[in-house]
N, C-alpha and C positions, 0 to 999 in steps of 0.2 A: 520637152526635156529642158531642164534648166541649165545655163551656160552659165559661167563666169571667163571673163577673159582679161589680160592686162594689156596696157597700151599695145606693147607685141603679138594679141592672142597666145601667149606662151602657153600656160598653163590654162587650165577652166575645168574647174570643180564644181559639181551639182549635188542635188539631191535627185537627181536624175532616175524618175518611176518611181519614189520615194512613195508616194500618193496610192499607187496601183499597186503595190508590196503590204501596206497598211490597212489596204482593205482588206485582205486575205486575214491579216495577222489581227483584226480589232474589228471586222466586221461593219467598214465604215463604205459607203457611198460616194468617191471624192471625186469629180473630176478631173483630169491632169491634160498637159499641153503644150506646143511646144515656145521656147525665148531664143533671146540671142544676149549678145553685152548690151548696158544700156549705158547714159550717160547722168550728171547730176543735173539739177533745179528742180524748181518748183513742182506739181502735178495738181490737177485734183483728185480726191479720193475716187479711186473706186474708176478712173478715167485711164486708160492704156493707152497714153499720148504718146507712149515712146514706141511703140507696137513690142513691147515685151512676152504678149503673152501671158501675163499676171504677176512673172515674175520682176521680184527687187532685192536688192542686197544693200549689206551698210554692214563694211570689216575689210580688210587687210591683206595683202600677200608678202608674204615674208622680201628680203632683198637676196639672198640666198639660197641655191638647193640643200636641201639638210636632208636628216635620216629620221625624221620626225618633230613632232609640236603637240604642244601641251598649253591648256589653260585650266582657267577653272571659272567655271558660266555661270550664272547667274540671272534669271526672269525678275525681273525690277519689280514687278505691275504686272499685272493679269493679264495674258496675251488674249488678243481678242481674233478668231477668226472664223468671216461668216461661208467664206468658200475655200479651198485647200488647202494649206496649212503656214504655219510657220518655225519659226527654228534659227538657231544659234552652234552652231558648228568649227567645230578643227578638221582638218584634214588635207592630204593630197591626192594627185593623179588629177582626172579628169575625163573627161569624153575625147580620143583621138588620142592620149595622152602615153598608154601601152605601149609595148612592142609592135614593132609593123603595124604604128598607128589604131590598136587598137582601145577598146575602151579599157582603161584599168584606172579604179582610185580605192581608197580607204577614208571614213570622214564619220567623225563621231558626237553628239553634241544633245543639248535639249529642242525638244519640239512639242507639238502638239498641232491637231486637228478638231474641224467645229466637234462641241459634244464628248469630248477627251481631254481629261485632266494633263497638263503635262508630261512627258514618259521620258527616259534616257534610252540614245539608240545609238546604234551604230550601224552602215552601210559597206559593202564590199565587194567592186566587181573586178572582174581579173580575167584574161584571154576573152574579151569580149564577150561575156556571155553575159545573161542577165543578170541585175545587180540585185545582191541577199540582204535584206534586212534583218536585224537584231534587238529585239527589244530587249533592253538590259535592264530595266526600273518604270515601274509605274507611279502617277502619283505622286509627283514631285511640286512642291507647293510653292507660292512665288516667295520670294526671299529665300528659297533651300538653294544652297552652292553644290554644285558637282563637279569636280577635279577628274579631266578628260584627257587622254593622252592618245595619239596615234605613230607607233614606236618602231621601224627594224629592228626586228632582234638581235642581240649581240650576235656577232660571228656567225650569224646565218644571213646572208646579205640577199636581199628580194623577198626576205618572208617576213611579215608584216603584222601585228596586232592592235586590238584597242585594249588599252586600260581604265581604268575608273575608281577612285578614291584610292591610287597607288595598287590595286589588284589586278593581275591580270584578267579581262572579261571579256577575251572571243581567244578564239586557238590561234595557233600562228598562219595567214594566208600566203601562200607562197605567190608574190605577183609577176613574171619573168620582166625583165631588163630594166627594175624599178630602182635598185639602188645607186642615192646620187643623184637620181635625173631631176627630181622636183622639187621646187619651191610652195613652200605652206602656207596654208591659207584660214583667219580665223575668220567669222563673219556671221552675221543674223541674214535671213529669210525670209519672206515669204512670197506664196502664192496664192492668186486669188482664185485659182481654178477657170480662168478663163472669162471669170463674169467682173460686171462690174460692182465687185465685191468690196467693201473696205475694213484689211485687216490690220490689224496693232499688234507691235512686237515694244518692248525693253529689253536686251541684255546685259549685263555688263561681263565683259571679260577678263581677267584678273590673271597676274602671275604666267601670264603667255611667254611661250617660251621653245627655241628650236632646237634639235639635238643635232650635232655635229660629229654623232657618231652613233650605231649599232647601241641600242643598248641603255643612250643616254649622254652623256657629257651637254649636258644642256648649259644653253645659251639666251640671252633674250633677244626674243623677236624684235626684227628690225626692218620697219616696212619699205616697199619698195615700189607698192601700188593700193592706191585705196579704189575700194567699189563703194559708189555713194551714187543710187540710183533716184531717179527724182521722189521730192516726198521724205527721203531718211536723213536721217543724223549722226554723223560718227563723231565723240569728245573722248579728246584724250584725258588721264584720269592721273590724277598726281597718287604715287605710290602711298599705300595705308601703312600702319605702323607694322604690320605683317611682315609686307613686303620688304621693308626698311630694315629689318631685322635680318632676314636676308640676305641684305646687302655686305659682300665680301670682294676685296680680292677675284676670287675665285667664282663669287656667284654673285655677276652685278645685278643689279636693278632689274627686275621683270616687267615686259610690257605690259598695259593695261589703258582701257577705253572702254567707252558703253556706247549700243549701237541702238539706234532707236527711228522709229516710224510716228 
């Protein structure tokens, strides 16, 4: 199971059986395994010097609990992976992160698996049960942007959605004692499935952004721990003319960086 953790283990957000959901849903073969947090430098390819597990990450945890986070993702260059998968993600919660310590997150983003064109997903576990996959889009080509949000819904406080190019695209999940509690997390992926695999990611993340309320009242992310496992690169990304545009009073500057293996 993938971990993510910050200097405090606060929060740790995974794709956690991500791999073993995807088989079912695409008919795919994939290994899975279990990590913990790692730390940054050098690696060799394809070497689990930090005893990870396969997993690595390269992206962000907000400095704040919000009510939600939004970007919009981007695969640079053709992701390459010869054993489990990779991916580029928002989201919150975590493993241990629920009520009474249980598992609950929401977390939505690009990925793909060996022999799998890239696809838009979305993942959701709640009162510790097994975590649901969602394939929302097949097919997504490198250079295509997808605008991903993981939002509380207005005035219903603990029930949770994914959106995708501004539409709503999962129903609302009701996850108990989640609103408020957690800090968001944007970040790339991957795992090697346990071997000594060596996979390649590009993301860039664009327009990142946390909601400060049910609903929206978005904000820009503001980091407050970077995961930069040996091997990856996080740069941060001067705002595009998009973004600048943007920029108001009311709606400052959005985060943005490219995460890279």
């Amino acid at each position: 199971m993938a971990r993510l953790g910050t200097a405090a283990d606060e929060v740790r957000v995974s794709f956690r059986l991500f791999v073993s959901l995807i088989v079912g849903a695409l008919g795919l073969a994939i290994l899975a395994g279990e990590t913990s947090t790692a730390s940054a430098g050098p690696r060799a390819c394809g070497v689990d010097v930090a005893g990870n597990g396969g997993y690595s990450y390269a992206g962000y945890q907000a400095t704040l609990r919000a009510h939600g986070v939004r970007a919009t993702i981007t695969a640079t260059r053709s992701l390459e992976v010869t054993a489990g998968h990779v991916a580029g993600w928002v989201g919150v919660g975590g493993p241990g992160q629920g009520a009474g310590g249980e598992d609950a997150w929401i977390q939505a983003g690009i990925a793909t698996v060996p022999g799998v064109e890239p696809f838009l997903y979305a993942e959701v576990t709640r009162g510790g049960r097994y975590p649901k996959f969602i394939l929302l889009e097949n097919d997504i080509e490198v250079g295509e942007s997808r605008s991903v949000a993981v939002l509380e819904v207005a005035g219903r406080p603990g029930y949770w959605r994914v959106w995708a190019e501004g539409k709503p695209a999962t129903k609302p999940f009701k996850i108990r004692s989640s609103s408020g509690r957690w800090a968001p997390i944007a970040t790339a992926e991957s795992f090697s499935g346990g071997q000594k695999a060596c996979n390649s990611f590009a993301f860039r993340f664009e327009r990142v952004l946390v909601a400060r309320g049910g609903g929206g009242a978005w904000q820009p992310f503001e980091s407050a721990h970077r995961f930069l496992d040996r091997g990856n690169t996080v740069r941060a990304l001067a705002a595009d003319r998009g973004s600048r545009q943007l920029q108001s009073a009311r709606n400052p500057l959005p985060y943005a960086f490219v995460a890279s293996s």
